[in-house]
N, C-alpha and C positions, 0 to 999 in steps of 0.2 A: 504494500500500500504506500502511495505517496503524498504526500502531502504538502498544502500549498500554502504561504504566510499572506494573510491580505495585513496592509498596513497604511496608517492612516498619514495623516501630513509629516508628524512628527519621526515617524519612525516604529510606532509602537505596535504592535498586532493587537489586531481589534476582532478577528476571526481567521479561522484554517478549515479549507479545503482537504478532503481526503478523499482520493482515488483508487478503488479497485479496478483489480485486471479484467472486469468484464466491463468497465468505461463507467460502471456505477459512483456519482459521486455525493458525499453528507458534507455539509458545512453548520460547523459551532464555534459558540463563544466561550468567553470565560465565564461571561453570569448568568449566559439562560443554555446554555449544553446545546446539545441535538436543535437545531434550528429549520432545519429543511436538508432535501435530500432527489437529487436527478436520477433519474432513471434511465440508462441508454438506451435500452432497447425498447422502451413506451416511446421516447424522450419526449418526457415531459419530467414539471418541477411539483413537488409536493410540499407545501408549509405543515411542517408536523408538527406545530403547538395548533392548529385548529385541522388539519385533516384534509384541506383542498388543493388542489392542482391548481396550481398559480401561473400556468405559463407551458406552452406546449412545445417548450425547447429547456437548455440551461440556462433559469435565471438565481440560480444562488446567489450570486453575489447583491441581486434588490431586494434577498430577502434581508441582511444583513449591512447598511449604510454608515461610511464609516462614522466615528464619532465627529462633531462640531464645535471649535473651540474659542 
């Protein structure tokens, strides 16, 4: 699995990307976990704190904006 650092102006990670070998990818934070999660082979985007398909490609990273300062 690989994993990918999103980071915000300053430098800091604000969220990570992780990649399995079948193209599946989850992205979480540090204070709410499991955030959302792509699917390749639907591909589409699921927001898993309420349960819907957000987006019928990868949109992980709108689930997650970085912080504002």
């Amino acid at each position: 699995m690989e994993s990918q650092y999103l980071r915000d102006a300053a430098g800091a990670v604000y969220a990570i990307i992780d990649q399995e070998l079948s193209g599946n990818q989850s992205i979480r934070t540090f204070e709410h976990g499991w955030v959302g999660r792509y699917y390749a082979a639907g591909n589409f985007t699921i927001d898993l704190r309420t349960g819907q398909i957000v987006a019928g490609c990868n949109a992980l990273t709108s689930l997650v904006p970085p912080p504002r300062y």
